[in-house]
C-alpha positions, 0 to 999 in steps of 0.5 A, a space after each residue: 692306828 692301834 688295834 681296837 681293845 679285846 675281851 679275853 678269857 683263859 683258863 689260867 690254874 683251873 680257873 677262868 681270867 678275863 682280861 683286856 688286851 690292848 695294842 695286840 700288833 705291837 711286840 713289847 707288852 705291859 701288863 697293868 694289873 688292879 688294886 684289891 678290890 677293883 677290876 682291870 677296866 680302870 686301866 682303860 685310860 692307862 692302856 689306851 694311852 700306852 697301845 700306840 706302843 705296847 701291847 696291854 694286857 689287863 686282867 681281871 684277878 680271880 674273884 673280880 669283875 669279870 673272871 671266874 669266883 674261887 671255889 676254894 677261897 682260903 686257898 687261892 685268894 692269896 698272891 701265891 696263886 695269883 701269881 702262878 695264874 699270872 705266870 700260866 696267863 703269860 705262858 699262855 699268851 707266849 709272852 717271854 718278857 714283859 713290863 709290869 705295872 701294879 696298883 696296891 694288890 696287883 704291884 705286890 703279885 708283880 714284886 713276888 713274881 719278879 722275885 719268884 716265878 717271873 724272875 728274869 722275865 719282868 724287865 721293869 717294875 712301876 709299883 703303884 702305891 704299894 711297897 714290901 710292908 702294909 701300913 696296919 691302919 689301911 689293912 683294916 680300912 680296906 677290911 672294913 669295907 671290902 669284907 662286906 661290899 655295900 649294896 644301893 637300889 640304884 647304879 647313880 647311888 653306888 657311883 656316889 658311894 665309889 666317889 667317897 671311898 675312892 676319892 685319895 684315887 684323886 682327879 677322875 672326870 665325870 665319864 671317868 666315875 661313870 664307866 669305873 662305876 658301871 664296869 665294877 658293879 654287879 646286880 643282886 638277886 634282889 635287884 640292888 647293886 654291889 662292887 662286882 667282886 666275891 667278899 669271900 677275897 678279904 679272907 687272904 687277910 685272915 689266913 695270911 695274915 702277913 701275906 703282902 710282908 714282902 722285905 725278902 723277896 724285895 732284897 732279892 729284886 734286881 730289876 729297876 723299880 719305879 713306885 709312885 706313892 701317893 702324897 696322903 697315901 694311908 697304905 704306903 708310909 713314907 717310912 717305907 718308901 724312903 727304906 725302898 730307895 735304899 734297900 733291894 733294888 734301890 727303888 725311885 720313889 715319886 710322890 704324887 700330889 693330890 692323891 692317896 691310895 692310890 693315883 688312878 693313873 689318869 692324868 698326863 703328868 701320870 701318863 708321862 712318869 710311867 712311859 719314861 720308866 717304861 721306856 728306860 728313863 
């Protein structure tokens, strides 16, 4: 029986992470990283299914759910600090080595980590529709509505508004909608509710504007990468996929069927492509 799932904190580069961890007597460790605007609760599915093996660590990205909001944001929301917060997080936790797995935003901190920092000490990379190049029609949709976070008077009203914009996420169950609704909300001053993240996070596109053009640091991967691109993704251009499996380190790329940006890694086809990667499959 794996040991229940925990909420931690750590003082990570000045700044407080929340985090889950999940499976804490195994020794091998996955850490599953979130997409931009979302929080590390949408690897509970994930990482309940992989603690019968690993140890899970799911944190929270400075600005998001839980964990602490940057006071200085056009320095620190960007994936160099992030990945150095994910270094000081691992160090902390004496993890000498471990695997890594990132949906959009937390795939691109584990690729320039693999590159830079954590080089040597990721083993294994699943990429979960993201690569080393940004289709510019999805930046700005992602722009359009993470820069100015939608406020509702009720949490059943912010549940419908998260199933229309997430719905390329593909299958979710009802309970599934339910708790990513309640664990990315927070309720304002005046009583409405927004996704529980700073919109103060968008600006890394504004003064990095070339932030997630990663080919360099791509070319220099020497680690097996597995990415997962969903079959309508609007982020991940099929252009870019097929140019990951021939450059670098020659990437496995896996389509998956009804879904966009980006899978929730929720299903049991889901589960079964990341445990085989994991394993060495």
């Amino acid at each position: 029986m794996s040991q229940p799932p925990r909420s931690r904190y750590l003082v990570c580069q000045g700044r407080e992470l929340h985090f889950m961890e999940w499976g804490s007597e195994h020794q091998e460790v996955v850490v599953a990283w979130h997409g931009l605007a979302r929080t590390g609760r949408d690897m509970d599915d994930l990482a309940e299914h992989l603690s019968s093996r690993y140890r899970v660590i799911c944190p929270d990205t400075l600005g998001r759910g839980l964990s602490q909001w940057s006071r200085a944001p056009d320095d620190e929301y960007c994936l160099d600090f992030y990945v150095r917060q994910a270094s000081s997080l691992l160090d902390q936790l004496g993890i000498d080595r471990c695997l890594w797995v990132g949906t959009s935003m937390g795939g691109a901190i584990g690729l320039l980590a693999a590159a830079t920092s954590l080089r040597g000490r990721i083993s294994r990379l699943l990429l979960n529709d993201i690569g080393p190049e940004l289709a510019p029609v999805a930046v700005e949709r992602i722009r359009s509505y993470a820069g100015n976070p939608a406020t509702f008077a009720t949490l059943s009203e912010l549940e419908q508004y998260f199933r229309l914009i997430y719905a390329p996420y593909g299958w979710l169950s009802d309970a599934q909608w339910r708790r990513l609704t309640e664990t990315s909300m927070r309720r304002l001053p005046d009583g409405r509710v927004t996704p529980h993240y700073d919109p103060a996070m968008v600006r890394q596109f504004i003064t990095r504007p070339d932030d997630y053009s990663r080919w360099p640091e791509w070319d220099s991967l020497e680690l097996p990468v597995l990415c997962l691109r969903g079959e309508s993704s609007d982020l991940l251009s099929v252009e870019t996929a097929e140019a990951m499996r021939t450059r670098g380190p020659r990437a496995v790329v896996v389509t998956i069927a009804d879904c966009g940006h980006a899978p929730a890694l929720n299903t049991p086809a889901q589960y079964g492509l990341v445990e085989r990667f994991l394993a060495g499959g």
